[in-house]
C-alpha positions as semicolon CSV with decimal commas, in nm:
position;residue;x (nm);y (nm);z (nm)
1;X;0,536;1,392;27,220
2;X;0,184;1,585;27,239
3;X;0,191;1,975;27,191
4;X;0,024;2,065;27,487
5;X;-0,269;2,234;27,470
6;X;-0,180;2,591;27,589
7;X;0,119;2,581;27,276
8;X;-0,155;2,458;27,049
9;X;-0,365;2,762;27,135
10;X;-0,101;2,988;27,043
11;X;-0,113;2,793;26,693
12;X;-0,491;2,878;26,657
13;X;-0,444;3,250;26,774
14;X;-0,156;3,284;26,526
15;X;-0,390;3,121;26,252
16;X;-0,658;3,380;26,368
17;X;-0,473;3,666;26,301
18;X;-0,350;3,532;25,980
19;X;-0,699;3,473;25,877
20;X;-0,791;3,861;25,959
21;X;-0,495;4,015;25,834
22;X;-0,562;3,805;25,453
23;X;-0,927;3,917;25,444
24;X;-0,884;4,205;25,197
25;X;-0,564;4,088;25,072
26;X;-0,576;3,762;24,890
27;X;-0,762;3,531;24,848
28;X;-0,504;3,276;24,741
29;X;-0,377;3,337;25,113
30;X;-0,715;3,289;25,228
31;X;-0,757;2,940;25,049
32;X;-0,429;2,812;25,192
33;X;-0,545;2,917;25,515
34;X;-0,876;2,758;25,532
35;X;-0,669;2,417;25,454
36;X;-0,452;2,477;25,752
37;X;-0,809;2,535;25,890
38;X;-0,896;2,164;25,873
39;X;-0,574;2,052;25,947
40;X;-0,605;2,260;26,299
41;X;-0,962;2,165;26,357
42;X;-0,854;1,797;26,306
43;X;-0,552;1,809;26,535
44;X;-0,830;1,931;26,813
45;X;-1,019;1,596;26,782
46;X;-0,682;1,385;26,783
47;X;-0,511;1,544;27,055
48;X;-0,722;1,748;27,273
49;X;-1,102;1,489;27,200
50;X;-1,310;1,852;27,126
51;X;-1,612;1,847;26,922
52;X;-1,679;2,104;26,670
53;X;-1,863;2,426;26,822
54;X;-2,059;2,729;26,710
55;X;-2,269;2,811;27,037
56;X;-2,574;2,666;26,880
57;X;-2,580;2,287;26,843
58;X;-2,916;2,251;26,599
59;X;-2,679;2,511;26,391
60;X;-2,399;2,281;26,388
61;X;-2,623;1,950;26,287
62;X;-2,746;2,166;26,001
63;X;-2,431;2,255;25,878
64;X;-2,276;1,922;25,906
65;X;-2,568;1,779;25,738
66;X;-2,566;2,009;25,419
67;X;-2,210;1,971;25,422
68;X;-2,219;1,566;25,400
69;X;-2,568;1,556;25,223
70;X;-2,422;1,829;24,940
71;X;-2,145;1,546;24,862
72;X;-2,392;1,273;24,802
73;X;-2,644;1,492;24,633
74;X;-2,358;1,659;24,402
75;X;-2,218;1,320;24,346
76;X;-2,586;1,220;24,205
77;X;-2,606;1,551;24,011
78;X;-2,317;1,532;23,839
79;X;-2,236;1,139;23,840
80;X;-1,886;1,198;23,876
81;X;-1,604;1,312;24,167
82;X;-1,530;1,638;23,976
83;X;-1,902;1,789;24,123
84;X;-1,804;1,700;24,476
85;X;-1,475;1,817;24,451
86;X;-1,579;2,152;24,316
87;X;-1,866;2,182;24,635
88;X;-1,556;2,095;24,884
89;X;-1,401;2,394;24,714
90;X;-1,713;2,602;24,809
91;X;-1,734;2,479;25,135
92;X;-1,361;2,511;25,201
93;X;-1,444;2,853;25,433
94;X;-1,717;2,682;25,650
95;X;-1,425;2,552;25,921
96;X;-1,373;2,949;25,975
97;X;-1,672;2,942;26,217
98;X;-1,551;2,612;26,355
99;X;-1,197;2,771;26,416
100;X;-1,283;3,114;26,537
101;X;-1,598;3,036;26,717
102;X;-1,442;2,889;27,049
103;X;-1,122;3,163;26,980
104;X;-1,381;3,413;27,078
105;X;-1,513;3,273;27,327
106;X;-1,233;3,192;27,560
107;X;-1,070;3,536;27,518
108;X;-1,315;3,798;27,429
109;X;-1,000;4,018;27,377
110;X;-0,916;3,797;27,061
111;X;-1,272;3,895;26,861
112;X;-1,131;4,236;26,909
113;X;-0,812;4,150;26,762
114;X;-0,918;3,968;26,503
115;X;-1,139;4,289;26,417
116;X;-0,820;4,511;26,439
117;X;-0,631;4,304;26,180
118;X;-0,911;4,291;25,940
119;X;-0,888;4,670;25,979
120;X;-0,516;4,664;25,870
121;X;-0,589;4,401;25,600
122;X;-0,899;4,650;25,449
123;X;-0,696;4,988;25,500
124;X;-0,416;4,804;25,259
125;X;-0,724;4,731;25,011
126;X;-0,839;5,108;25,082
127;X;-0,473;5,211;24,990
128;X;-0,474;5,021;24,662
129;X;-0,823;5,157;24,532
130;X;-0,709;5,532;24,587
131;X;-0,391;5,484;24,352
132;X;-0,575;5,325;24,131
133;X;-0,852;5,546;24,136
134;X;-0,575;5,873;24,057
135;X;-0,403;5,671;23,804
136;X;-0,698;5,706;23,604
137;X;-1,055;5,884;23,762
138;X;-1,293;5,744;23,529
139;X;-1,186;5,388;23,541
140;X;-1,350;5,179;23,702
141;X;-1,108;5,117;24,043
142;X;-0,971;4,782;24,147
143;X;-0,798;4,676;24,430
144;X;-0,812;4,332;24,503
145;X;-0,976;4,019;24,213
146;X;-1,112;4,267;24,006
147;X;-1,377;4,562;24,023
148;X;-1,663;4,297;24,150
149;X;-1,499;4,186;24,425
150;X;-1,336;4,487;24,536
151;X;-1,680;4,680;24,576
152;X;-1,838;4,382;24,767
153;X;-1,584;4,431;25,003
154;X;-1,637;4,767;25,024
155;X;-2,021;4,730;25,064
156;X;-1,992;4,500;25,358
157;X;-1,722;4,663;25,542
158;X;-1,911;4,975;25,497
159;X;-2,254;4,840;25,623
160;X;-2,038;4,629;25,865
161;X;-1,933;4,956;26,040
162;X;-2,262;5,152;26,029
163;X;-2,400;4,886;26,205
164;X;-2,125;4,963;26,480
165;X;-2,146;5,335;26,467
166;X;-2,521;5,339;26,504
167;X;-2,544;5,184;26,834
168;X;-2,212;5,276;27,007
169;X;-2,213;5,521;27,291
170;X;-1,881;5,647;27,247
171;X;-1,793;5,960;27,041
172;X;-1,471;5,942;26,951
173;X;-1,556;5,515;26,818
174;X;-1,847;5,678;26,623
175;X;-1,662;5,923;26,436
176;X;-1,420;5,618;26,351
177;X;-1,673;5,403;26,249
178;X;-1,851;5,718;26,059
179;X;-1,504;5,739;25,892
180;X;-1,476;5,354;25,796
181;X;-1,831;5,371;25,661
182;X;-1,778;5,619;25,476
183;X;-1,485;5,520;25,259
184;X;-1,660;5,169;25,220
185;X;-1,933;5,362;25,024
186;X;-1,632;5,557;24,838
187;X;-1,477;5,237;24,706
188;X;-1,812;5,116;24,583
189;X;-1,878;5,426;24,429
190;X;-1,464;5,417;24,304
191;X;-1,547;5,102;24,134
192;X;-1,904;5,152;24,031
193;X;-2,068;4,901;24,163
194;X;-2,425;4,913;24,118
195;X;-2,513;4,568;24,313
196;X;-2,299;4,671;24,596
197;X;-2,406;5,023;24,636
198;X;-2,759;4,877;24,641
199;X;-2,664;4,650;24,891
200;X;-2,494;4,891;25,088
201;X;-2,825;5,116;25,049
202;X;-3,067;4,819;25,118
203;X;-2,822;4,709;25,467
204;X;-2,808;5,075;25,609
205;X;-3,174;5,102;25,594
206;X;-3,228;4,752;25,755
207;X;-2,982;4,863;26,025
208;X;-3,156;5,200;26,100
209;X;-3,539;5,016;26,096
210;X;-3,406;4,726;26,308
211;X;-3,213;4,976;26,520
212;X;-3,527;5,171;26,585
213;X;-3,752;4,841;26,623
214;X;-3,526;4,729;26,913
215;X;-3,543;5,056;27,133
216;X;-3,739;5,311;26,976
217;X;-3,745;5,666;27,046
218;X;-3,808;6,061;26,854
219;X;-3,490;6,134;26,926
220;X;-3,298;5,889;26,768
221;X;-3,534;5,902;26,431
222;X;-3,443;6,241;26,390
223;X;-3,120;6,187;26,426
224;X;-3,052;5,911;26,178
225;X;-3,278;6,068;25,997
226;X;-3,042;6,418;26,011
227;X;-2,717;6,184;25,960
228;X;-2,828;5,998;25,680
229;X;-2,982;6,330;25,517
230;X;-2,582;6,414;25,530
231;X;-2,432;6,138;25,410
232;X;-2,627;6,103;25,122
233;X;-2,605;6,499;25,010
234;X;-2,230;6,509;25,118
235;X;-2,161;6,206;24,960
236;X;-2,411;6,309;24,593
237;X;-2,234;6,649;24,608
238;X;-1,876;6,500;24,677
239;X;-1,883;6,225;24,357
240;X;-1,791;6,312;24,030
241;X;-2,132;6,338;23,783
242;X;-1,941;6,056;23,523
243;X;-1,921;5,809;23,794
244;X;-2,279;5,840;23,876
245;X;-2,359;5,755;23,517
246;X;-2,342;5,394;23,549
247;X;-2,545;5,399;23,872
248;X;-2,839;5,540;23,668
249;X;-2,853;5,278;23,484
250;X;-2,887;4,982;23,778
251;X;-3,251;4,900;23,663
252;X;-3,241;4,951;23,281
253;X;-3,381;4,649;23,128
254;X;-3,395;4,753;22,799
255;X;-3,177;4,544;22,500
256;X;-2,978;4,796;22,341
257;X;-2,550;4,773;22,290
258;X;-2,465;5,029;22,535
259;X;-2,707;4,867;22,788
260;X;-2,518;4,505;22,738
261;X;-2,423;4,476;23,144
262;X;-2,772;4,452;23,229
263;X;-2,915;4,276;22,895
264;X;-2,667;4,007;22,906
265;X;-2,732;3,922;23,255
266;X;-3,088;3,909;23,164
267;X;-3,010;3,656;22,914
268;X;-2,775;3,498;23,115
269;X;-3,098;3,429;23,384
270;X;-3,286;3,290;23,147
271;X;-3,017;3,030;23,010
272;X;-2,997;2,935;23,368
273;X;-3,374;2,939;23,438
274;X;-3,406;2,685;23,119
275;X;-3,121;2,490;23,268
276;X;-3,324;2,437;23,623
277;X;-3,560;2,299;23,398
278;X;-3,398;2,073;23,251
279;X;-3,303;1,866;23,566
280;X;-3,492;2,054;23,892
281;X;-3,437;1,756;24,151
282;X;-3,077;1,728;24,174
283;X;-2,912;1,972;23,898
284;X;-2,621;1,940;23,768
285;X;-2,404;1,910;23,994
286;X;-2,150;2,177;24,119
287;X;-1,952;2,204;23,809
288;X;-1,779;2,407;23,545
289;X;-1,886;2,300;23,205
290;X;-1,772;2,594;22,996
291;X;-1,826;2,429;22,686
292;X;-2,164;2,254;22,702
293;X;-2,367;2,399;23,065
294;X;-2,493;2,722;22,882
295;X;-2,401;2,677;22,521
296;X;-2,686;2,498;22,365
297;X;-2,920;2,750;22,522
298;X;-2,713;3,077;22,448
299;X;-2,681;2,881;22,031
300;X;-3,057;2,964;22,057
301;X;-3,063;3,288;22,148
302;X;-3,224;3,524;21,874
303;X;-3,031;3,773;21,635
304;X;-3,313;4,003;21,540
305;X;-3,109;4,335;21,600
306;X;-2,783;4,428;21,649
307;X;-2,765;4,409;22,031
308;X;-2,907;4,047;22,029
309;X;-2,648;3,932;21,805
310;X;-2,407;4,130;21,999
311;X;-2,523;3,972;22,344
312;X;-2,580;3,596;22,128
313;X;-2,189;3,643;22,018
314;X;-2,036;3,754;22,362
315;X;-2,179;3,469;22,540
316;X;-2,086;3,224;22,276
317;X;-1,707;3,325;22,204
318;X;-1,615;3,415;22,596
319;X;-1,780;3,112;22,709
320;X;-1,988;3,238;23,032
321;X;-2,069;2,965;23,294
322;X;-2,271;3,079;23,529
323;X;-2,611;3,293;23,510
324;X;-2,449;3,614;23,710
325;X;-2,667;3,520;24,047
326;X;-2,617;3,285;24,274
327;X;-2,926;3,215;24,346
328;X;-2,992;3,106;24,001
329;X;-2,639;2,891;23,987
330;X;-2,714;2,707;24,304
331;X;-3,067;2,625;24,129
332;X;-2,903;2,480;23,819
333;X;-2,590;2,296;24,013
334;X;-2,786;2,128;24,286
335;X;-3,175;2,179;24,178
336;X;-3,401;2,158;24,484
337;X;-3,124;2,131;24,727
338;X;-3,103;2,505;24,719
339;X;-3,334;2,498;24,986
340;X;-3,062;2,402;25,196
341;X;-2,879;2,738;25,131
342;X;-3,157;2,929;25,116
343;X;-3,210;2,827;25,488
344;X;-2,842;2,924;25,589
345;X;-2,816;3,244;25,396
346;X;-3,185;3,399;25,479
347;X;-3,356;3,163;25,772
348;X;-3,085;3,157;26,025
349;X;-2,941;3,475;26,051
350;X;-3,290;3,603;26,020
351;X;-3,410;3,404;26,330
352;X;-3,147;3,466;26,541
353;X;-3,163;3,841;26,477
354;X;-3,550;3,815;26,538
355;X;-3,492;3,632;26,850
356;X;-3,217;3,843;27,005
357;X;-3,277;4,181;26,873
358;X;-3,440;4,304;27,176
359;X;-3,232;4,101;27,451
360;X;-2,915;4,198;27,395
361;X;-2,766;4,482;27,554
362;X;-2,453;4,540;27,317
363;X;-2,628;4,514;26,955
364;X;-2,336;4,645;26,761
365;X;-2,205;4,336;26,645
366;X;-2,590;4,211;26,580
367;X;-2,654;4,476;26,373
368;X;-2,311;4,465;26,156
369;X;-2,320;4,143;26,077
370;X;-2,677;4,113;25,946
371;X;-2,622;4,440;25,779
372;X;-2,294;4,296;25,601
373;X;-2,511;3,923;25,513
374;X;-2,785;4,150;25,340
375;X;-2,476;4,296;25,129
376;X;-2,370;3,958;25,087
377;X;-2,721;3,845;24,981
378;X;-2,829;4,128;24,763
379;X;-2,521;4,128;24,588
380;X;-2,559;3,725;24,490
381;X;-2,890;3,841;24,352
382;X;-2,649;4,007;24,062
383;X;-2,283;3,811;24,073
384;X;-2,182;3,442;24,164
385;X;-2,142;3,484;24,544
386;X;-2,165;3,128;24,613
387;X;-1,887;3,007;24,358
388;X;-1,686;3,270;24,489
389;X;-1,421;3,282;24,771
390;X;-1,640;3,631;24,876
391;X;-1,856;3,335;25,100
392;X;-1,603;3,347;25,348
393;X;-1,723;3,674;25,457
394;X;-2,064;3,530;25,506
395;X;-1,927;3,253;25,733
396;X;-1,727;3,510;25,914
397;X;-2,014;3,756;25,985
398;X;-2,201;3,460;26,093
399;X;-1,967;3,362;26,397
400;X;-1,957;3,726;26,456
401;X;-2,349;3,713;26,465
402;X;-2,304;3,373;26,698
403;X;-2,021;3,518;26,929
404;X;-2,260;3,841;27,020
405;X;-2,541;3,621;27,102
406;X;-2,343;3,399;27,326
407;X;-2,094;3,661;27,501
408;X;-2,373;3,842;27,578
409;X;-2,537;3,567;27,751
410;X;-2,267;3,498;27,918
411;X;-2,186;3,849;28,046
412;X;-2,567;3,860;28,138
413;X;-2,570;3,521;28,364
414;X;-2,240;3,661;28,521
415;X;-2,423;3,962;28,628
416;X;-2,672;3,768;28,804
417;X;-2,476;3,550;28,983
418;X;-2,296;3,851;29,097
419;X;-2,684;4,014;29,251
């Protein structure tokens, strides 16, 4: 007997706000859940005949395409299954859009649910960085994977909800957006993240120049201008001079022992430079080789002081497999198939944010997603975003990005048919 189709919706809506309410939580949740994912996607094709959807058809192709192409391509790279089973792992979170997409659209209500459990699921996270934070104040805070992951999160959730706050009309939703934003910059700061904090930086100021590029006006300069002025003194005078230490240092290049975050990543972008090199049509496939992918470049490293052997020995004995960037990692596991991400992380959003900017009437959304996906992109730049579950946010802030574009067409041809 066939579930009907309003029971099966109830399935999808429960799936929903599991998905929101794991978001900050776990991310071994979050993998189970993108399996269940499939499994509900597929049961819509058995039972019910419905295509996938994301409002934008040539988007869809696209993604399909990479998806399928990325198996025979990693398959070539690699010549083995283990390359296209480790890009299925990265592209586990794609059927999030797939899912949540056509959620949105029949209920508006449910994007707004979906946002309200996230905000549980990130308050929990918020919870667990302030205890850690008092247990010990110049630690570096963690509240969920580790200190990396936990000021990503904090970055785009921050960003997320500045790009709310800016354009919402109501006072009492500003000053709890204000509040949101601000103690996504805290647990950046809390776990002294210098990629995030740049990336929350870099996506406030995008917000506030698209912001004004959209409907300019004096008024509104000045005032961003006067908030942000604020912020950034309240928020200078408010953290603790040790924990701004580390910040200082965000652009030190220079090879010295104390300076080994930085130099070591250096190195480790060079390795993987020389390793694009060494195959730049199909790289290596999407793998994990901890013993042989970096190793014979990292044996020739030089030892000519004390923090070369230092940086020569650490990437030697712990066995590093990636280059730190995902840029760099996509490079060396599928050579000049990075184009392919390249176009879904920067050419998409981008183009749909140039084309709608202006149109739409509610930009919130607009602006929070793109200013969470240059978090997302600016932190890849330093950490490996790509091989990370930390993607999923991307794919999520994509259908947000989607669902604001097509709502407000919707709402907009509504209108006229009412005139």
């Amino acid at each position: 007997m066939r579930i009907s189709r309003e029971h099966y919706n109830k399935i999808e809506e429960g799936l929903l706000y599991l998905i929101g309410l794991s978001l900050f939580i776990s991310y071994d949740i979050s993998k189970i859940l993108a399996s269940v994912t499939i499994l509900v996607l597929i049961g819509r094709k058995i039972f019910y005949k419905e295509s996938l959807e994301c409002g934008n058809e040539n988007i869809k192709k696209f993604i399909i395409g990479y998806v399928l192409i990325g198996i025979v391509w990693n398959f070539i790279g690699g010549m083995s299954y283990k390359p296209v089973r480790n890009f299925l792992k990265m592209a586990r979170y794609i059927p999030f859009l797939f899912l949540l997409y056509p959620l949105f659209q029949k209920k508006k209500e449910l994007f707004d649910r979906f946002l309200i459990c996230g905000l549980g699921s990130y308050s929990i996270l918020l919870g667990k960085v302030v205890l850690e934070y008092k247990k010990n104040l110049w630690r570096r805070a963690s509240g969920f994977e580790g200190v990396n992951p936990t000021g990503t999160m904090g970055a785009m959730v921050a960003v997320f909800s500045f790009g709310l706050f800016i354009s919402e009309r109501s006072i009492i939703k500003k000053m709890v957006y204000i509040a949101v934003y601000i103690s996504g910059i805290w647990i950046t700061v809390a776990t002294q993240g210098r990629a995030p904090l740049v990336g929350a930086l870099l996506g406030t100021g995008i917000i506030v120049i698209l912001e004004l590029y959209s409907n300019f006006n004096i008024k509104k300069l000045l005032l961003l201008g006067v908030a942000i002025a604020v912020l950034s003194v309240g928020g200078l005078k408010t953290i603790p001079p040790k924990k701004l230490v580390r910040f200082k240092t965000a652009f030190n290049t220079e090879k010295t022992v104390k300076n080994s975050s930085n130099g070591l990543r250096l190195e480790m972008w060079k390795i993987g430079l020389k390793r694009v090199k060494e195959n730049p049509l199909f790289g290596a496939g999407t793998k994990y080789d901890r013993e042989n992918l970096f190793r014979k470049f990292a044996e020739e490293l030089p030892e000519s002081s004390t923090a070369e052997k230092r940086y020569k020995n650490t990437l030697l004995t712990k066995g590093f497999n990636d280059a730190h960037s995902m840029y760099i990692n996509a490079a060396v596991d599928m050579g000049i198939y990075i184009v392919s991400l390249l176009i879904l992380w920067f050419l998409i959003p981008g183009y749909l944010m140039i084309k709608n900017i202006k149109r739409l009437k509610d930009k919130r959304y607009l602006l929070g997603s793109i200013g969470g996906i240059v978090v997302y992109l600016t932190v890849g730049a330093f950490w490996m975003l790509w091989r990370t579950p930390e993607q999923m946010y991307f794919w999520i802030l994509l259908t947000t990005l989607l669902t604001t574009i097509k709502i407000d067409k919707n709402e907009s041809s509504n209108e006229k048919e009412r005139v």
